[in-house]
gemmi code that builds the backbone of each chain (N, CA, C; Angstrom):
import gemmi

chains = {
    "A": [
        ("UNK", (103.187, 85.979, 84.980), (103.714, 87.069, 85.793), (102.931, 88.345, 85.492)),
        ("UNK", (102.290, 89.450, 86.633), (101.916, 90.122, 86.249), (102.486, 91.524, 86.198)),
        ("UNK", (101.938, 91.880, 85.233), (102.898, 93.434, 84.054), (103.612, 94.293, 85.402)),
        ("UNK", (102.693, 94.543, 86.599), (103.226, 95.574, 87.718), (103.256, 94.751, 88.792)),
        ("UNK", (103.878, 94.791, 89.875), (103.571, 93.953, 90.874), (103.964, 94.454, 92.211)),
        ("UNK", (103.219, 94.592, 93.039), (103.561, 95.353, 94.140), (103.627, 94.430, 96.168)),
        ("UNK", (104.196, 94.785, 96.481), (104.154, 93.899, 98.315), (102.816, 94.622, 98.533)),
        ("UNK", (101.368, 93.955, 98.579), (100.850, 94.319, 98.894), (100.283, 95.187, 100.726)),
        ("UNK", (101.427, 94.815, 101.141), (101.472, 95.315, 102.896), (100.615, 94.127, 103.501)),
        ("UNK", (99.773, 95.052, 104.455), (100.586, 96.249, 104.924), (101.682, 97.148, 105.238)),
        ("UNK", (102.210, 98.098, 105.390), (103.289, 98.378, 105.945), (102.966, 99.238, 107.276)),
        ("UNK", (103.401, 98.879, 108.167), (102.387, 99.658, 109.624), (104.167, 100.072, 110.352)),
        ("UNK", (103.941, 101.458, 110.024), (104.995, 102.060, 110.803), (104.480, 103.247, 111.924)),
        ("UNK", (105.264, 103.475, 112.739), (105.228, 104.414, 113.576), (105.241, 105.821, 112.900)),
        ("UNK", (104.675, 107.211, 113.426), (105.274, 108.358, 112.792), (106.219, 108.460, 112.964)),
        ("UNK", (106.879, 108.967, 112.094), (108.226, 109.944, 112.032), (109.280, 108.627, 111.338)),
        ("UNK", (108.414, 107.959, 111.062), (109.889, 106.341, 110.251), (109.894, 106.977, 108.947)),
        ("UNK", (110.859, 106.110, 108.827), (111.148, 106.103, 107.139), (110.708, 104.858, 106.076)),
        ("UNK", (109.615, 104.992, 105.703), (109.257, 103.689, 104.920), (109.388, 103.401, 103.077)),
        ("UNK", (109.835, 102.305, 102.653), (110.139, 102.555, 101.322), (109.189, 101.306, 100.727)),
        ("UNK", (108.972, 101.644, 99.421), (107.985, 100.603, 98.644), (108.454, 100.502, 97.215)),
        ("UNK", (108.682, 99.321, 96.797), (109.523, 99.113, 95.360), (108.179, 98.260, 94.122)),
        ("UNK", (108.419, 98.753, 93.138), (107.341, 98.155, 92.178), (108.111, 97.462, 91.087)),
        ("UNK", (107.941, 96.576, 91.191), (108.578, 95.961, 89.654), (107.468, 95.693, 88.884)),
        ("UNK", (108.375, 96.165, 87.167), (107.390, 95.086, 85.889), (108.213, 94.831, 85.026)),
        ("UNK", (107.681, 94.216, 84.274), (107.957, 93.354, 83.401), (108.523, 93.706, 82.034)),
        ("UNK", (107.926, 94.578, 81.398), (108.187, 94.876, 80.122), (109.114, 96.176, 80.106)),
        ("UNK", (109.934, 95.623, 79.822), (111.428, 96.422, 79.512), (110.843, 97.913, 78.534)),
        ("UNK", (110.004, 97.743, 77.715), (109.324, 99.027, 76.462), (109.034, 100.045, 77.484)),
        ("UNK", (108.833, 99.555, 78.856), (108.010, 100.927, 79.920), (108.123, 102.126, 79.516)),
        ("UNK", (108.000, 102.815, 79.416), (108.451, 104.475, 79.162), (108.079, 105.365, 79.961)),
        ("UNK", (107.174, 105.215, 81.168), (106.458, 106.174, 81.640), (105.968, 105.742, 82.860)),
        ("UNK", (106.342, 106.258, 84.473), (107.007, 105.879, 85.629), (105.134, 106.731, 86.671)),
        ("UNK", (104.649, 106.252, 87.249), (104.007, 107.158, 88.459), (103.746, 106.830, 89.696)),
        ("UNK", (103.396, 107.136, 90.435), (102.872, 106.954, 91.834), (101.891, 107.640, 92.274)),
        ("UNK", (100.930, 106.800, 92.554), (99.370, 107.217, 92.806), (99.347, 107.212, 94.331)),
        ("UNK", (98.407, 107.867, 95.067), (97.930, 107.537, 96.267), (96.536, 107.277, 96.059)),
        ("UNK", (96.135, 106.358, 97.022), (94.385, 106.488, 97.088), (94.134, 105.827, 98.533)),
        ("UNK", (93.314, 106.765, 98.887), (92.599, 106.723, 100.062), (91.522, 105.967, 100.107)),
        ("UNK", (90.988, 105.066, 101.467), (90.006, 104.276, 101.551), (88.876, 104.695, 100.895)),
        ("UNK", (88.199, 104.140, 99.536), (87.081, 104.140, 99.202), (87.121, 105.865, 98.662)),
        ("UNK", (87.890, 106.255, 97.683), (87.834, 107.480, 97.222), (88.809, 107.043, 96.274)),
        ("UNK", (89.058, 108.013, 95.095), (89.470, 108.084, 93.505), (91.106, 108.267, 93.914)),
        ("UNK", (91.866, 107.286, 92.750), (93.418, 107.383, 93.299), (93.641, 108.730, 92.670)),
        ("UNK", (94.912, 109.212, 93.249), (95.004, 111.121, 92.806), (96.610, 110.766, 92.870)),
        ("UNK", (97.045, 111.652, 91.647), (98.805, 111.079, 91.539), (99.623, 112.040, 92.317)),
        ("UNK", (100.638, 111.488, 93.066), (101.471, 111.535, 94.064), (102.248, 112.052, 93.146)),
        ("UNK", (102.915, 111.342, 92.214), (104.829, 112.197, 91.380), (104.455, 111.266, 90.733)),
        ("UNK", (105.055, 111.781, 89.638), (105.894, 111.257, 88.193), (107.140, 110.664, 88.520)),
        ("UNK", (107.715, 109.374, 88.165), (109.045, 109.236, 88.376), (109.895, 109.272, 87.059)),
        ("UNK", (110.771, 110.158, 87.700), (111.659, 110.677, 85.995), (113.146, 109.227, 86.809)),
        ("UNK", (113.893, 109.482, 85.080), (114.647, 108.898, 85.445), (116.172, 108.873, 86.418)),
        ("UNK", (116.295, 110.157, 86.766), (117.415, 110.574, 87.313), (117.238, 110.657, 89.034)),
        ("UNK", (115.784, 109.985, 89.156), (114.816, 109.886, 90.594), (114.249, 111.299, 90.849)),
        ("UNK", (113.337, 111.727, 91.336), (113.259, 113.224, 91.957), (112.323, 113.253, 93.093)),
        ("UNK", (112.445, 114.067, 93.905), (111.881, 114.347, 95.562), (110.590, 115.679, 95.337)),
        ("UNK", (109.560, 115.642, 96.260), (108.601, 116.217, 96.451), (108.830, 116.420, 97.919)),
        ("UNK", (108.958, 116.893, 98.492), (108.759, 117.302, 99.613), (109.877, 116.147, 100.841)),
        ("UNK", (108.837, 115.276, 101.563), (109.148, 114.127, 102.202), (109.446, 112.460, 101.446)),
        ("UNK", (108.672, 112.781, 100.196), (108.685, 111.701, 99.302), (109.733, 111.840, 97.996)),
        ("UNK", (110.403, 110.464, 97.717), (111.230, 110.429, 96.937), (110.997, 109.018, 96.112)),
        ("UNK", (111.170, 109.341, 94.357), (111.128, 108.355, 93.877), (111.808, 107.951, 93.192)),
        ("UNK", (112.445, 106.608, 92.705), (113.582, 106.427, 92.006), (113.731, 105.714, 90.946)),
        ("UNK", (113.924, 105.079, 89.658), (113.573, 104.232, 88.674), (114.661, 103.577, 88.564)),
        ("UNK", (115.093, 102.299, 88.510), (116.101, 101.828, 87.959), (115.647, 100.877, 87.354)),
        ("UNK", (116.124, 101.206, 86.053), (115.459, 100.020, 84.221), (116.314, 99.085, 84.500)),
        ("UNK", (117.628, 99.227, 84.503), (118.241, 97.567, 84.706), (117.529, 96.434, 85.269)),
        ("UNK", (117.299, 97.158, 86.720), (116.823, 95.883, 87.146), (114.866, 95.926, 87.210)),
        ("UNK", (114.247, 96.515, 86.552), (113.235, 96.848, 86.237), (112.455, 97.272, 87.215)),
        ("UNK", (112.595, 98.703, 88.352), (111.922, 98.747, 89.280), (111.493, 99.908, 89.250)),
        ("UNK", (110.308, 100.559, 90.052), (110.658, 102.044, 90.957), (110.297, 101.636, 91.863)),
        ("UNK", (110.509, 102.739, 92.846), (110.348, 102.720, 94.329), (109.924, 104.221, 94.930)),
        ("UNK", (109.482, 103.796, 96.331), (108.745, 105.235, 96.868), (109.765, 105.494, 98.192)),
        ("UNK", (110.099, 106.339, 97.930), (110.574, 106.589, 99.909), (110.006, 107.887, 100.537)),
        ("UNK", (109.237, 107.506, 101.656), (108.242, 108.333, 102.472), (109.147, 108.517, 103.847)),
        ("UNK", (109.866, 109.590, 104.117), (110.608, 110.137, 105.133), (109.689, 110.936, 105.989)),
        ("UNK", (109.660, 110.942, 107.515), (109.559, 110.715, 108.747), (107.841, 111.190, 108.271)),
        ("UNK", (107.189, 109.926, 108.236), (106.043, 109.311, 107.870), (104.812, 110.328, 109.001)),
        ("UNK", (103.641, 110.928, 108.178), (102.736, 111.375, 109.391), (101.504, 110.722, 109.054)),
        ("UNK", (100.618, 110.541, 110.170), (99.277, 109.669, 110.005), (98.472, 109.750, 108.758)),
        ("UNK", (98.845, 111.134, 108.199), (97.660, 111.493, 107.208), (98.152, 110.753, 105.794)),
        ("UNK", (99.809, 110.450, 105.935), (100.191, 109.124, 104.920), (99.574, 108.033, 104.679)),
        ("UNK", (98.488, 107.669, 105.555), (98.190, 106.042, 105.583), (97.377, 106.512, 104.371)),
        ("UNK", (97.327, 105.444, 103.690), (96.561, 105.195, 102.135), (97.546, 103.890, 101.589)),
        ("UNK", (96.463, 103.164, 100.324), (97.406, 102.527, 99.704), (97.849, 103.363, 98.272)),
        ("UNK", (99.119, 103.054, 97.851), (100.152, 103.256, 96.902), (100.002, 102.598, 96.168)),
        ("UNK", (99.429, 103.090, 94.576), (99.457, 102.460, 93.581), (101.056, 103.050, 92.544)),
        ("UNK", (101.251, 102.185, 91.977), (102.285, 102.119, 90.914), (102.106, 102.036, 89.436)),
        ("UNK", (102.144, 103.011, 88.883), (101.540, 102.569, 87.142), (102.654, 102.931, 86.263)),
        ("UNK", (102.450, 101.946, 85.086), (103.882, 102.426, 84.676), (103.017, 101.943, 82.728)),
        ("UNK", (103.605, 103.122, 81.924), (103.019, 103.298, 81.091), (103.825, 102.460, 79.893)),
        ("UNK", (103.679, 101.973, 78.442), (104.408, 101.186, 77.675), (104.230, 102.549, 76.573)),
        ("UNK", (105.692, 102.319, 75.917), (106.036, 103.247, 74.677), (104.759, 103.119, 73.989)),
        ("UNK", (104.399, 104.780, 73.267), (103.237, 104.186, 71.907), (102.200, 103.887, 72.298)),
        ("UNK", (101.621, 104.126, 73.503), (100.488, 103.575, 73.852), (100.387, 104.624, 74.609)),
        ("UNK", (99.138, 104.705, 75.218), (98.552, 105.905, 76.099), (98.062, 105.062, 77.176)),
        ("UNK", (97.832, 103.509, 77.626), (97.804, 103.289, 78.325), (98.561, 102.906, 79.817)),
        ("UNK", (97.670, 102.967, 80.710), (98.115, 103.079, 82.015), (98.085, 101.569, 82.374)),
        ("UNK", (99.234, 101.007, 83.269), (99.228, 99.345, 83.461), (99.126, 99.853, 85.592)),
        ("UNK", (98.306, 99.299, 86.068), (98.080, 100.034, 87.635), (98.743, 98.552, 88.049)),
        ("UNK", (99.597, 98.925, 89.062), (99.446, 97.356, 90.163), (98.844, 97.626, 90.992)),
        ("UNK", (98.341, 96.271, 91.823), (97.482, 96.511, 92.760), (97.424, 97.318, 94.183)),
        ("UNK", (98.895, 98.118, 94.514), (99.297, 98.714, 95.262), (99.183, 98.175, 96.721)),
        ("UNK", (99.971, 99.352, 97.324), (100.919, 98.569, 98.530), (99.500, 99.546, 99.778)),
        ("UNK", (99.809, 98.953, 100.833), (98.638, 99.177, 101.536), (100.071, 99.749, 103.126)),
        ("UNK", (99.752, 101.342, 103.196), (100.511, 101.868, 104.571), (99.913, 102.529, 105.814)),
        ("UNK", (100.100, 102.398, 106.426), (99.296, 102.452, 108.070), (100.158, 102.877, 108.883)),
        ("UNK", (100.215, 104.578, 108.881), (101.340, 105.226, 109.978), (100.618, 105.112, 111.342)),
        ("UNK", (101.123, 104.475, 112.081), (100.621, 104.416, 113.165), (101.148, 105.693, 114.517)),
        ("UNK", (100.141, 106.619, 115.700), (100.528, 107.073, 116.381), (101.533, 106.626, 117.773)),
    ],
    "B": [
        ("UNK", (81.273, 123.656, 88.041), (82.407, 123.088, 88.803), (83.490, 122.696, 87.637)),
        ("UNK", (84.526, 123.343, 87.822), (85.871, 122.633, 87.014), (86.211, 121.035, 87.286)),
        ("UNK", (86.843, 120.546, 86.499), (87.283, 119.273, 86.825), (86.108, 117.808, 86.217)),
        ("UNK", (86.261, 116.791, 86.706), (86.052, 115.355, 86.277), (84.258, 115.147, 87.366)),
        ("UNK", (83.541, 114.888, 86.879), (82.499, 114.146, 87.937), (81.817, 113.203, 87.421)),
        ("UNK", (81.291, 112.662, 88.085), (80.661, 110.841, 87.781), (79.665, 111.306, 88.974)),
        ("UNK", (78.852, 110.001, 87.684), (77.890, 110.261, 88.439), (76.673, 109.168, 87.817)),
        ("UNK", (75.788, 107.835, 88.946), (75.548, 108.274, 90.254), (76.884, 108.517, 90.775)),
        ("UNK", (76.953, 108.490, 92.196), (77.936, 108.063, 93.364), (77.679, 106.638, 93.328)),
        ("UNK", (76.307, 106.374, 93.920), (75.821, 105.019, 94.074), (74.679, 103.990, 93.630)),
        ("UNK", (74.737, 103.032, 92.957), (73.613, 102.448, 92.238), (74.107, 101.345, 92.794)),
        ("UNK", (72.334, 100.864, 92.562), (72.246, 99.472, 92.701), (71.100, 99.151, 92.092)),
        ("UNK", (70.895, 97.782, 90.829), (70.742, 97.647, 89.824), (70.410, 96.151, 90.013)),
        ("UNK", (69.067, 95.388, 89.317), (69.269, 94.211, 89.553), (69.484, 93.420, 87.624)),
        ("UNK", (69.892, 92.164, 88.168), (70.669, 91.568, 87.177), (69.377, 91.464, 85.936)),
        ("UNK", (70.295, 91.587, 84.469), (69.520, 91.897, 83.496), (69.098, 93.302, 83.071)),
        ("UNK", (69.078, 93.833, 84.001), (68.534, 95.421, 83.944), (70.038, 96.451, 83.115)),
        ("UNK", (69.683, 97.375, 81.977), (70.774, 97.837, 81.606), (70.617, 99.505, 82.641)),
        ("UNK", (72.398, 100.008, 82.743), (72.481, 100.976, 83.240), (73.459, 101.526, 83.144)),
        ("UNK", (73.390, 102.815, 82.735), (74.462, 104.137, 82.078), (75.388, 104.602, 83.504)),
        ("UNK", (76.526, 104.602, 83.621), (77.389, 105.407, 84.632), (77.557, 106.669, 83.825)),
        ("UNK", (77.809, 107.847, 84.099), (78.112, 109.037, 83.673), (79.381, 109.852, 83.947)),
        ("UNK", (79.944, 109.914, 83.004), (81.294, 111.074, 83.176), (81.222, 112.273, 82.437)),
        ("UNK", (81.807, 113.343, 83.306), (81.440, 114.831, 82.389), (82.993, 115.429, 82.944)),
        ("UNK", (83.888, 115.969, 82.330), (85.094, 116.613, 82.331), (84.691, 118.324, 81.804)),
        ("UNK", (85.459, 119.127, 82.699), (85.112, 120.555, 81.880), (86.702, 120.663, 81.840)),
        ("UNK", (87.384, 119.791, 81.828), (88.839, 120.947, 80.885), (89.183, 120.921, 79.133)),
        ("UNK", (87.919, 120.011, 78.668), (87.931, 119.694, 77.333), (89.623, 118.675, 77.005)),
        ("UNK", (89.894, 117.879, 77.987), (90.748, 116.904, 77.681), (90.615, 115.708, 76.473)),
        ("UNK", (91.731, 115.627, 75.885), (90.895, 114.518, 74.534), (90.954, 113.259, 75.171)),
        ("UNK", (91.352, 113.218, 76.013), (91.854, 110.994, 76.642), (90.629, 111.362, 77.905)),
        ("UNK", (90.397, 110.347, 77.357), (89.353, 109.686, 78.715), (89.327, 108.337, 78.720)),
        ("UNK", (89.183, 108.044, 80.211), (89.170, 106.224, 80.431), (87.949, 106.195, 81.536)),
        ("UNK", (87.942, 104.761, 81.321), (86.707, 104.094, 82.259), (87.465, 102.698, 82.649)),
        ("UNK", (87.582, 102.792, 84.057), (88.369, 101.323, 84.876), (87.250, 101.026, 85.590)),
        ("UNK", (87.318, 100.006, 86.088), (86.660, 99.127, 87.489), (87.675, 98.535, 88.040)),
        ("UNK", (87.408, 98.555, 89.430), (88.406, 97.978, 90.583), (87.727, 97.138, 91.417)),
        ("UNK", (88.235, 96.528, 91.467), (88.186, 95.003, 92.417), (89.206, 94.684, 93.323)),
        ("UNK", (88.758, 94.413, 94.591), (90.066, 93.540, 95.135), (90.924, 92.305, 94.506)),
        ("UNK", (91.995, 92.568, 94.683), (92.787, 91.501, 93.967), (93.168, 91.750, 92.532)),
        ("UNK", (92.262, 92.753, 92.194), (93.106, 92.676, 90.492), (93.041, 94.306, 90.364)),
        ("UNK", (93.043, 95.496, 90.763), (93.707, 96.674, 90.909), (92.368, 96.997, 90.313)),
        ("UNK", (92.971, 98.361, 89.156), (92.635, 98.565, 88.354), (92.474, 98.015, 86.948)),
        ("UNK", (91.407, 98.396, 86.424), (92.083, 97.397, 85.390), (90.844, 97.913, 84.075)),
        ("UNK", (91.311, 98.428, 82.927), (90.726, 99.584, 81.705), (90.145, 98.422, 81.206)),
        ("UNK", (88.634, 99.372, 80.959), (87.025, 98.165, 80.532), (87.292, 99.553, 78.838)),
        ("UNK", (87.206, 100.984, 78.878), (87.056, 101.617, 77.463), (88.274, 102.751, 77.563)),
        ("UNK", (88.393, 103.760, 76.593), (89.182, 104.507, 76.664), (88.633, 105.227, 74.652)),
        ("UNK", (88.944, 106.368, 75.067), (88.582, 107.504, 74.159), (89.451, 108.319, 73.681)),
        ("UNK", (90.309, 108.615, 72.618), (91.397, 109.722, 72.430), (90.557, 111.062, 71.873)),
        ("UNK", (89.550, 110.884, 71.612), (88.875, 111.926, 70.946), (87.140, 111.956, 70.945)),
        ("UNK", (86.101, 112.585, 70.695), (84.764, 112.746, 70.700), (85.049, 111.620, 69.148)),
        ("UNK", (83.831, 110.890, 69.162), (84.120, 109.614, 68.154), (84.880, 108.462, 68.063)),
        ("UNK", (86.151, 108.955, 69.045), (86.933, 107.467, 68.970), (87.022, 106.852, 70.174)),
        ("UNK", (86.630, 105.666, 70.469), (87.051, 104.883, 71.130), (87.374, 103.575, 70.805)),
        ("UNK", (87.864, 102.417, 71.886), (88.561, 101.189, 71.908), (88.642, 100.645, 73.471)),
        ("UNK", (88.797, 99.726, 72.952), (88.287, 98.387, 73.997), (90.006, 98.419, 74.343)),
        ("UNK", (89.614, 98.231, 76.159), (90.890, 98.051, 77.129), (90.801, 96.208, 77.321)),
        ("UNK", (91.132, 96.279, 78.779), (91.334, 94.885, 79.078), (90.162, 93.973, 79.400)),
        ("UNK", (88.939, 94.657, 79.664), (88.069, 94.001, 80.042), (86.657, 94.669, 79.667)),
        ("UNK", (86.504, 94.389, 77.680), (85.369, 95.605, 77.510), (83.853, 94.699, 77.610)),
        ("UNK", (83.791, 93.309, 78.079), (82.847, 92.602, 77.339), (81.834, 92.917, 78.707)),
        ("UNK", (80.601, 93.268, 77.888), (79.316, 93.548, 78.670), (78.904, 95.052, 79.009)),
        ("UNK", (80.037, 95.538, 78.170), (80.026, 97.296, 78.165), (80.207, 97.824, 76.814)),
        ("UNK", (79.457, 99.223, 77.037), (79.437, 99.913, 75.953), (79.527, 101.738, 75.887)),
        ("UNK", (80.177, 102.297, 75.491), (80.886, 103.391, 75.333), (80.171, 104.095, 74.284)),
        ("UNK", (80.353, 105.648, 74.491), (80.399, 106.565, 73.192), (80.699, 107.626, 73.615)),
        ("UNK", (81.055, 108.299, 72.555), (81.504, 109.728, 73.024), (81.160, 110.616, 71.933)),
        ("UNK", (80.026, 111.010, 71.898), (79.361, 112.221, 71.084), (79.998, 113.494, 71.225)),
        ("UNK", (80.194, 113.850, 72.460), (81.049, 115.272, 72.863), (82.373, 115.160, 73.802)),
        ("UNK", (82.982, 116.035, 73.524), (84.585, 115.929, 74.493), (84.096, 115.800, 75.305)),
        ("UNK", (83.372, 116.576, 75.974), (83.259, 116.703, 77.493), (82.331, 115.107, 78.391)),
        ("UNK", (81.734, 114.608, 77.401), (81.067, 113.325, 78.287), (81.266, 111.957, 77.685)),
        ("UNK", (81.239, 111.076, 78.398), (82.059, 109.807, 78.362), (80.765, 108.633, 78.908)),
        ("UNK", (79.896, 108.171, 78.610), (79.047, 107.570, 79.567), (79.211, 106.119, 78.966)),
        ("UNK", (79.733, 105.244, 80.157), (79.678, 103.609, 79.902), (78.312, 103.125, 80.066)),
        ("UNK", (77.968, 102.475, 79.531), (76.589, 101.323, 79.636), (76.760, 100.476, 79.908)),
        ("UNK", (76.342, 99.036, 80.964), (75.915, 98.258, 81.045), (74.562, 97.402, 80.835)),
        ("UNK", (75.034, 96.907, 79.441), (73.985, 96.583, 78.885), (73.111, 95.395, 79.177)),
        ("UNK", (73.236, 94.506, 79.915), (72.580, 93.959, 80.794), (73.440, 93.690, 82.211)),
        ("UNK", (73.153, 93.789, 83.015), (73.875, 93.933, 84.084), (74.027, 92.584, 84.839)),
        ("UNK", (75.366, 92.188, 85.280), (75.178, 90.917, 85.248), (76.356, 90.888, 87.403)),
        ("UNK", (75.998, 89.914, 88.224), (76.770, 89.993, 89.604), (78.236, 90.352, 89.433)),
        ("UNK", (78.770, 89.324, 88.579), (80.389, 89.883, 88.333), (80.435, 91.612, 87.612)),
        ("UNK", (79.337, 92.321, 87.557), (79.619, 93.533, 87.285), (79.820, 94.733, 88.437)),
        ("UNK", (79.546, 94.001, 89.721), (79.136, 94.674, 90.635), (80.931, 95.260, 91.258)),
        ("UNK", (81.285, 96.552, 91.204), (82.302, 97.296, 91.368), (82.755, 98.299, 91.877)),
        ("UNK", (83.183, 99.177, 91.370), (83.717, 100.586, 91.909), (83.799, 101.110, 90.433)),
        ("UNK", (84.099, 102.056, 89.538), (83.821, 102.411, 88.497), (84.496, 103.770, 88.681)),
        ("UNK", (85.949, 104.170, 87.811), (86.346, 105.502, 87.759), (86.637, 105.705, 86.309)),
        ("UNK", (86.022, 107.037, 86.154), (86.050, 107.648, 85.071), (87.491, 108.612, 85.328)),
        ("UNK", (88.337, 108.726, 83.952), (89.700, 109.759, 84.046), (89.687, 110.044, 82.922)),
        ("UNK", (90.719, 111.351, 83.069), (90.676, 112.053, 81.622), (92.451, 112.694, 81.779)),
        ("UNK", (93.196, 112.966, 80.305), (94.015, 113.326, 80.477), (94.207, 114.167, 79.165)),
        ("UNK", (94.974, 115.336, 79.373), (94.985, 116.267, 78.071), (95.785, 116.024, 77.041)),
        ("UNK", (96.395, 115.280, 76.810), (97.205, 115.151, 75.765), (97.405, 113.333, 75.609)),
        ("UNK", (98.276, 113.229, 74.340), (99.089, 111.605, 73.803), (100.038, 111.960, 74.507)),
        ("UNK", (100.893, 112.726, 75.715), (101.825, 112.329, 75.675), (102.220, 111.065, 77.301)),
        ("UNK", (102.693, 110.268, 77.007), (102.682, 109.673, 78.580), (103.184, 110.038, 79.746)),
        ("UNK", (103.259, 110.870, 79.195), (104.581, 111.999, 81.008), (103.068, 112.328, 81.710)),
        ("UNK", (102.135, 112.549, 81.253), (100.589, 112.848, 81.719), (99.866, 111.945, 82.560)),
        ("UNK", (99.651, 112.296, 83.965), (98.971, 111.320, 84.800), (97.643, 111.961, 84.249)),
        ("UNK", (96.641, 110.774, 84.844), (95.603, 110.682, 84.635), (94.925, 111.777, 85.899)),
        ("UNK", (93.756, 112.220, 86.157), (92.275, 112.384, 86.874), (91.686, 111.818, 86.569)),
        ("UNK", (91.531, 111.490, 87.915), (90.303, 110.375, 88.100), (88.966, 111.332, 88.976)),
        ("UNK", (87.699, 110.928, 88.565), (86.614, 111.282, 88.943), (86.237, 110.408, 90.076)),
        ("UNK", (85.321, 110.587, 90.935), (85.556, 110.392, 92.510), (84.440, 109.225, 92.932)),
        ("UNK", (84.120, 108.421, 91.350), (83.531, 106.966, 91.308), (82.347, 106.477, 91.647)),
        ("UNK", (81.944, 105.713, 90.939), (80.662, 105.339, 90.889), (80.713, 103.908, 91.574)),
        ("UNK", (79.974, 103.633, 92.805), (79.951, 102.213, 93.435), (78.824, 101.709, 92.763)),
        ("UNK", (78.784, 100.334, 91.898), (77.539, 99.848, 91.342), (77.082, 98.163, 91.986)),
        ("UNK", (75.951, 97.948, 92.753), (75.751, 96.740, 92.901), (74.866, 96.297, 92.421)),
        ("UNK", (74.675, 95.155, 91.509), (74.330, 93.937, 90.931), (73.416, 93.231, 91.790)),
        ("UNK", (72.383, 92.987, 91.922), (71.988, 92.489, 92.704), (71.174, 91.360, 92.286)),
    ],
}
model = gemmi.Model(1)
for chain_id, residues in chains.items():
    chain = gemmi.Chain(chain_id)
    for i, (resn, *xyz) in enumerate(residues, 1):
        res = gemmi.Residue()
        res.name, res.seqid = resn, gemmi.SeqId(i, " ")
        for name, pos in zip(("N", "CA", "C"), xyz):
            atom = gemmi.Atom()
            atom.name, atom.element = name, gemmi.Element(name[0])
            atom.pos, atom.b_iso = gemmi.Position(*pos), 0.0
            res.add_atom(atom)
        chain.add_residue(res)
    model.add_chain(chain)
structure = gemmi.Structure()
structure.add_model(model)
structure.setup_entities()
């Protein structure tokens, strides 16, 4: 099973939808929650931190729940310049490293 | 220029031949990493640096080589260059141990193997 794991998509919505994307992993030690964007063929650049009590940026909202070992993204009334894929990294206690899944691939369509 | 750059952008390199990617950071951050990306397997950490002198091997260090003489530069080697090396290549840096800290990423080096 691998450490992050993401629906790789597409997800092809219309503007103005509401689209959500959930990441699970594995190792319960996680300590440390993010969400990347990266655009076709350019450097991923981080979207939010996900704390644990969830918190919102603007149109985007993210949420963590350890029980059942997830986060998730919710992108409210979606505009073209959203399309990119969504990476998910989620960091382990004591370590400084970053675990990336292969991220989710979104396509707001006009 | 403030910030992370790499550099080439783009190489292409034939097999056997060794070749340096380059990273230079000006915020004097102590963490720096070096990933390659591939379809199908994300990202995924080849070195990583907490300090000028220290580094350590990530998930995939074999056929590479690292140093870090000064904070500010980070340069991986490929010491003989081999087709399965052929990638995308991002250099990142982050200021502190603590993990609440996302990374920058530098805006990548495409390398083909040829």
């Amino acid at each position: 099973r691998k450490e992050v794991e993401q629906d790789p998509g597409p997800f092809n919505v219309p503007e103005g939808a509401t689209v959500a994307f959930n990441c699970t992993y594995s190792n319960s030690a996680s300590q440390s929650f993010f969400w990347y964007r990266q655009d076709c063929r350019k450097e991923p650049k981080l979207l939010m931190s996900v704390y644990s009590s969830g918190n919102e940026d603007g149109r985007f909202t993210a949420q963590l729940n350890r029980a059942s070992q997830y986060i998730s993204l919710l992108i409210r009334d979606s505009k073209l310049s959203d399309s990119a894929t969504y990476l998910c990294v989620v960091t382990l206690s004591g370590t400084y490293k970053y675990i990336f899944g292969t991220g989710t691939r979104l396509k707001v369509l006009a | 220029d403030a910030g992370i750059t790499q550099s080439p952008r783009y190489k292409i390199t034939e097999t056997g031949r060794q070749v340096t990617l380059m990273c230079h950071q000006t915020w004097s951050h102590s963490y720096m990493f070096w990933y390659r990306q591939d379809l199908g397997h994300g990202l995924r950490l080849i070195y990583y640096s907490a300090a000028a002198d220290i580094t350590d091997k990530g998930e995939v260090p074999d056929g590479y080589v690292v140093s870090r003489s000064k904070t500010e530069n980070f340069p991986l080697t490929l010491e003989s260059a081999t087709r399965s090396q052929t990638s995308v290549y991002f250099c990142a840096s982050r200021p502190t141990d603590s993990a609440n800290y996302g990374y920058t990423f530098g805006s990548g080096t495409r390398l083909t193997v040829v």
